[in-house]
N, C-alpha and C positions, 0 to 999 in steps of 0.2 A: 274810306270807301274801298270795298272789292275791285279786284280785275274786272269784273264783269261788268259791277255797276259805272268803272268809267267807260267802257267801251258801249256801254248802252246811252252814257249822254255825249260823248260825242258820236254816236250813229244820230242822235237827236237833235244836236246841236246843228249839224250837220247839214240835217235835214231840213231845220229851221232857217236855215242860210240861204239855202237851194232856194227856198218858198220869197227870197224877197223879204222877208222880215226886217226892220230897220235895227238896228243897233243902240242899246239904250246903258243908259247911264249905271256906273258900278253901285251897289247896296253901301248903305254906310256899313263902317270897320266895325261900331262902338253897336253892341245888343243892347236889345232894351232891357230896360231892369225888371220889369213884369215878368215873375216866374208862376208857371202853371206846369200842375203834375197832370198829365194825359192818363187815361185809367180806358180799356176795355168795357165795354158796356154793358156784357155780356156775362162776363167771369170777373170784374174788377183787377184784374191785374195791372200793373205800373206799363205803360210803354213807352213815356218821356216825360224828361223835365224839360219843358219849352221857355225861353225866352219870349213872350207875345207883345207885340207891338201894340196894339191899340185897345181900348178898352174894354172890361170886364163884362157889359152885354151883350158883345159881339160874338157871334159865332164862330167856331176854329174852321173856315175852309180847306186851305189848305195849312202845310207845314214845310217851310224853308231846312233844306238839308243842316243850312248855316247856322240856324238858329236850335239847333237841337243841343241840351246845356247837357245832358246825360242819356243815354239809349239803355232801354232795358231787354230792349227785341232784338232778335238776330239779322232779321234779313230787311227792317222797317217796313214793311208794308202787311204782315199777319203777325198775332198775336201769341205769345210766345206760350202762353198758356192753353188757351182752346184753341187755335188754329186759326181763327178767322181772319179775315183777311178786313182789316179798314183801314186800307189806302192804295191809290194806285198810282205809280210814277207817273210824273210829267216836265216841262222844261213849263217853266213859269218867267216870263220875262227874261231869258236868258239863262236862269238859273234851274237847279234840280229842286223841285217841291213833290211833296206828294199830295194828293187831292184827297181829301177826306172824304170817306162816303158815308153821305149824312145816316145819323143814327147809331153808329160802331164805335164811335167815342166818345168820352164825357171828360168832362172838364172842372178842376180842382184849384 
């Protein structure tokens, strides 16, 4: 992670604190062994190898920072190819995810 991307989750963290939010239990250590190649939807290019936890009908919502097994983008949230943008930071349960915006990615 960038300088900037820790100082933008602890501003959020942060934040999250401020609001009362409760305190929740750490992610397990061990990923899952489900791996999926993330592709742009758009231009096909590679954006990640994910580790995915639950099953193969399931839609990608979001994407765990933690669980990213290989990055092909630069900044994770637009596509290193065309430019588009399909994801947007957020703090998920304590953690950094980014939120998929439906339709900008496709799944392998």
């Amino acid at each position: 992670m960038t300088a900037l991307m820790r100082a933008r989750v602890a501003l959020l963290l942060a934040a999250t604190l401020r609001s009362g939010a409760r305190g929740l239990a750490a992610p397990r250590k061990k990923l899952p062994k489900r791996r999926v190649d993330l592709t742009c939807s758009g231009c096909s290019a590679k954006l990640f190898r994910y580790a995915k936890g639950n099953g193969a009908e399931s839609q990608l919502v979001k994407i765990y920072d933690e669980r990213i097994v290989k990055d092909f983008t630069e900044d994770q949230q637009t596509c290193p190819q065309c430019g588009t943008e399909f994801a947007r930071e957020a703090i998920v349960h304590g953690r950094l995810a980014y939120k998929v915006i439906s339709g900008k990615v496709s799944m392998k």
